[in-house]
N, C-alpha and C positions, 0 to 999 in steps of 0.2 A: 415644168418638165424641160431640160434639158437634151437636146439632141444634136446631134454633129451634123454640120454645114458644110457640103464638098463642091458647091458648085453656086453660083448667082439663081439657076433655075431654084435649087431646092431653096433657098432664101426667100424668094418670090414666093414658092409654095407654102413656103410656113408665115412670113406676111399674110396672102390671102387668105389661110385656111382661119387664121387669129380674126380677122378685120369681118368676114363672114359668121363664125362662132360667135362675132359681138353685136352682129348685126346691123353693122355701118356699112352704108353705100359709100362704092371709092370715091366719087367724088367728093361728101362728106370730109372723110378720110383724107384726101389732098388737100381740101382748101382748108380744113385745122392745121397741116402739118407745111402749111407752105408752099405747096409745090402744084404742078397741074394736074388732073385728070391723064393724061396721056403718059405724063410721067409715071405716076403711082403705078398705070396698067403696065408699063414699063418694065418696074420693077418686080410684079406679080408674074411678069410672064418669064422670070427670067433676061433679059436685054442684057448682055454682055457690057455692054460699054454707058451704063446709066454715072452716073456722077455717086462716090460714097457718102459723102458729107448729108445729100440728099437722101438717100436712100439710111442714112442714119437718124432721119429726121421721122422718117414715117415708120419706121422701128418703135423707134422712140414716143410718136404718139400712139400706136397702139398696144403700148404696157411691153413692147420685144426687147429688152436688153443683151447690149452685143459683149464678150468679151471674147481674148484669146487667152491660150495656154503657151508662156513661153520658155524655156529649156531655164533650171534654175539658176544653170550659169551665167543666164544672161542679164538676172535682175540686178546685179549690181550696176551695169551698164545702163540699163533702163532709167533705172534710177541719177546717172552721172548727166544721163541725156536730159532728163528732165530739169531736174536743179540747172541746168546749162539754159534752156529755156526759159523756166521761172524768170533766171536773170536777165535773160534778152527781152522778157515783154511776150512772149509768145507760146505761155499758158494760159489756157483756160480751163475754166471747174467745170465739168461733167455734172450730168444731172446725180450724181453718189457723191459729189463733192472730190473725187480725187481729179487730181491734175490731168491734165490733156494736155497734150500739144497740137498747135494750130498749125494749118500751111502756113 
């Protein structure tokens, strides 16, 4: 099910509502995905200023995949930035296997 994300609270909320429906305790939950108890609640509770990289991490272990929709004029460019990366050393493969870019 896809639904639209307007705010860090509602993220949080579809986090916990997923992690709850699986029936994993956060802490569980944290220590597979890395990160601490304080943080996960962190992110569930909405926290404005959590870290993404982390908060993509505990997506990520519980089955959440993130993406965006970007203007299609812009894929060409996407695309220019990435190949630009590739060749600096500053790609990485995503759990789908397409490119990422790292900080």
């Amino acid at each position: 099910m896809k639904i639209p994300i307007q705010s860090v609270a509602e993220l949080g909320r579809a986090l916990r509502a997923v992690r709850r429906s699986s029936g994993i305790r956060i802490d569980d939950m944290a220590a597979t995905a890395g990160v601490s108890k304080q943080f996960a609640s962190d992110v569930e509770h909405g926290k404005p200023t959590v870290q993404f990289d982390r908060v993509i991490k505990l997506l990520r272990e519980m089955g959440i995949s993130v993406s965006i929709d970007i203007p299609s004029d812009a894929q060409d460019e996407l695309f220019r930035l990435q190949e630009k990366a590739a060749a600096s050393g500053k790609l990485t493969a995503s759990p789908t296997s397409k490119p990422v870019e790292r900080d």
